[in-house]
N, C-alpha and C positions, 0 to 999 in steps of 0.2 A: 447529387451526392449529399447525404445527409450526416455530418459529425456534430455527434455531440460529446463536448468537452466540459471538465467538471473537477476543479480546483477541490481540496481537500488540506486544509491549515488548521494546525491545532498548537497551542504550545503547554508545556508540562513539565515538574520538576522530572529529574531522570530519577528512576529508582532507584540504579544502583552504580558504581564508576565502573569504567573499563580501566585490564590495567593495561592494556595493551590496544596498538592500535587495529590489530586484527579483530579482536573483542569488538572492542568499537563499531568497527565494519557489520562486525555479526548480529549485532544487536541491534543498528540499525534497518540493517536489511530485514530482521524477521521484523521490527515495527511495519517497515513499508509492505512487507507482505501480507501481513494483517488487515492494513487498510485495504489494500487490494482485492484480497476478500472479499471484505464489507462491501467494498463495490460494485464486485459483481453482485454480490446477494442484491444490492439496491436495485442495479440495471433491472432482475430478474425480474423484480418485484412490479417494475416500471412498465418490464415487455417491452423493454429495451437489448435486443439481441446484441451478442457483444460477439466480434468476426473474429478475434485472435486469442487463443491461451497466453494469458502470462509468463512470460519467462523471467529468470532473476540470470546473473551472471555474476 
């Protein structure tokens, strides 16, 4: 069985505030979905088949 596993850390002033903390939620989840993205597009690139669609919750 083959996994490959692959950390992704960045830090960054935020753009803009939440005023709330569902905002908050929101805005983060669409960051991590972004990177997720980026991800697969890397895996793609690599020929690295990726087994499961992303789900957010």
């Amino acid at each position: 069985m083959r996994v490959c596993w692959f950390s992704c850390w960045r830090s960054s002033k935020e753009k803009s505030i939440a005023l709330s903390t569902a905002e908050a939620e929101y805005m983060a989840l669409s960051e991590g979905t972004k990177t997720v993205m980026w991800l697969t597009e890397v895996y793609e690139d690599f020929g690295i088949a990726t087994l499961h669609e992303s789900q957010s919750y």
